[in-house]
C-alpha positions as a LaTeX table, in Angstrom:
\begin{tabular}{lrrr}
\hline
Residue & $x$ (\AA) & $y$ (\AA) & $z$ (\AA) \\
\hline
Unk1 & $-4.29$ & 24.98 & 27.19 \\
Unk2 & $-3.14$ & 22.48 & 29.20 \\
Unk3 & $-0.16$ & 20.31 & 27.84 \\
Unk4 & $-0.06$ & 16.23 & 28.05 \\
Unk5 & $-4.04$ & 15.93 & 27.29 \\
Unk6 & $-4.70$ & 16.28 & 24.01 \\
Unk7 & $-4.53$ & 12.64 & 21.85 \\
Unk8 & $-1.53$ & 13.33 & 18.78 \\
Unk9 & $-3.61$ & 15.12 & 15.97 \\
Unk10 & $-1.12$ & 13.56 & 13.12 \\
Unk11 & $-1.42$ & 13.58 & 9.55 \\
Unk12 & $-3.16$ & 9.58 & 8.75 \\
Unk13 & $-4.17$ & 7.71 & 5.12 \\
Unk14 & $-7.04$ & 6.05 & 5.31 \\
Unk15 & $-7.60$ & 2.94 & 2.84 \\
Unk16 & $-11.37$ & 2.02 & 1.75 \\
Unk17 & $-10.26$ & $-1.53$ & 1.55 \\
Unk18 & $-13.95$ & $-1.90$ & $-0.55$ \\
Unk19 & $-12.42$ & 0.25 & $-3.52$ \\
Unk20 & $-8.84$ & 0.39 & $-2.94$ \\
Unk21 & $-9.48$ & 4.47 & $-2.54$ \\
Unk22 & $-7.08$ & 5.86 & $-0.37$ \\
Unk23 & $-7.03$ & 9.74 & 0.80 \\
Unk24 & $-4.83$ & 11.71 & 3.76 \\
Unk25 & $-6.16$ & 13.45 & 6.41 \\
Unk26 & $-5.22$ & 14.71 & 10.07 \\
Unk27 & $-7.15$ & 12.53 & 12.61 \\
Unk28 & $-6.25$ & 11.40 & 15.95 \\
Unk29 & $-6.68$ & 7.52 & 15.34 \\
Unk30 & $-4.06$ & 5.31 & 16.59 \\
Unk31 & $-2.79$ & 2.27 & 14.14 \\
Unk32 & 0.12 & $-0.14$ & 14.06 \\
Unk33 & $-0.45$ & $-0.28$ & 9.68 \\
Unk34 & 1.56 & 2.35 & 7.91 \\
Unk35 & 2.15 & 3.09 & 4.03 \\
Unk36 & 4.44 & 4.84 & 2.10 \\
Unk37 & 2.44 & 7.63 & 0.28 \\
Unk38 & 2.50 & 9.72 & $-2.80$ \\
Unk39 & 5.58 & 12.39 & $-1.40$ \\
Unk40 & 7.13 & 9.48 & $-0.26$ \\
Unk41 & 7.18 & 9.83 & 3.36 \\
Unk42 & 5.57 & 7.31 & 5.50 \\
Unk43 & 2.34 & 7.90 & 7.44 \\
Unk44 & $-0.29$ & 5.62 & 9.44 \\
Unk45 & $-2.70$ & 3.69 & 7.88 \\
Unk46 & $-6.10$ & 3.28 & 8.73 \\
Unk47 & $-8.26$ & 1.01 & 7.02 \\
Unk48 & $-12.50$ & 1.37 & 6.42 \\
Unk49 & $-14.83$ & $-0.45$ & 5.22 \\
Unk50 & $-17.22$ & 2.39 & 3.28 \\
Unk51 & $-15.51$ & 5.94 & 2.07 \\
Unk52 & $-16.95$ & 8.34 & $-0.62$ \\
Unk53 & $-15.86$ & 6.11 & $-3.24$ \\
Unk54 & $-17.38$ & 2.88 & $-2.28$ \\
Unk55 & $-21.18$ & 4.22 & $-0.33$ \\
Unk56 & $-23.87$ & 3.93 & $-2.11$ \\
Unk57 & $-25.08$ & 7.38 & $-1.63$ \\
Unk58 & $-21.61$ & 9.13 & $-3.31$ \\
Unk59 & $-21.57$ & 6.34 & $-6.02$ \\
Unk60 & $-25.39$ & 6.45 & $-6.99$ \\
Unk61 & $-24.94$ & 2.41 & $-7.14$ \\
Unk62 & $-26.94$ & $-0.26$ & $-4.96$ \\
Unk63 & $-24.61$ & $-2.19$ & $-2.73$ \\
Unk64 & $-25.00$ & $-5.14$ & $-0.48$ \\
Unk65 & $-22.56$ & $-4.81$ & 2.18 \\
Unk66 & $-22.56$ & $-7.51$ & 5.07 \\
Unk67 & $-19.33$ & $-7.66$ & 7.53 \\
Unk68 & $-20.58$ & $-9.19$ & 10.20 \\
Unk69 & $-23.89$ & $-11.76$ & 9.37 \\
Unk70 & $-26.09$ & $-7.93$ & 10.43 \\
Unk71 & $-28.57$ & $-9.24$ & 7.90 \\
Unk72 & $-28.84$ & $-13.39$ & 8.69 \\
Unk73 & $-29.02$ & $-12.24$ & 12.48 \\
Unk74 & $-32.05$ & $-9.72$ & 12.07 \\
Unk75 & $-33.64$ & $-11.82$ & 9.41 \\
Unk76 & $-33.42$ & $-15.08$ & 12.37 \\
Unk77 & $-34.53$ & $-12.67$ & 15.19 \\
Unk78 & $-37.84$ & $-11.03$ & 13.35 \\
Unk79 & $-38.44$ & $-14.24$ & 11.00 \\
Unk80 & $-42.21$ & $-14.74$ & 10.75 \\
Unk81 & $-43.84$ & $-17.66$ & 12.63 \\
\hline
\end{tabular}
């Protein structure tokens, strides 16, 4: 394999800032946010919008969700006439 081409596969929490959830994984993402976790060492912190424990589909709850006016700008492009 060659060396110097790979992106650093590093151990990273990621914060569903929805629910508060928090979970650590490896991933390659790059962040300037880091948090002091559970075994006390520090580790990058990535922060989402939906996880398991805020989507509708894990939680079995309906959820209206709208980050960046998706909804107000589709509704004003196919309004009826």
């Amino acid at each position: 394999m060659k060396k110097d081409i790979h992106p650093d596969y590093r151990a990273v929490v990621f914060e569903d800032t929805s629910s508060g959830f928090k979970f650590l994984t490896k991933s390659t993402g790059t962040t300037k946010d880091t948090i002091v976790w559970e075994d006390g060492k520090t580790y990058p912190c990535m922060k989402i919008e939906v996880s398991s424990a805020s989507h509708p589909f894990y939680t079995g709850k309906k959820m209206f969700l709208d980050t960046a006016g998706r909804v107000e700008k589709f509704q004003k492009k196919y309004a009826k006439k």
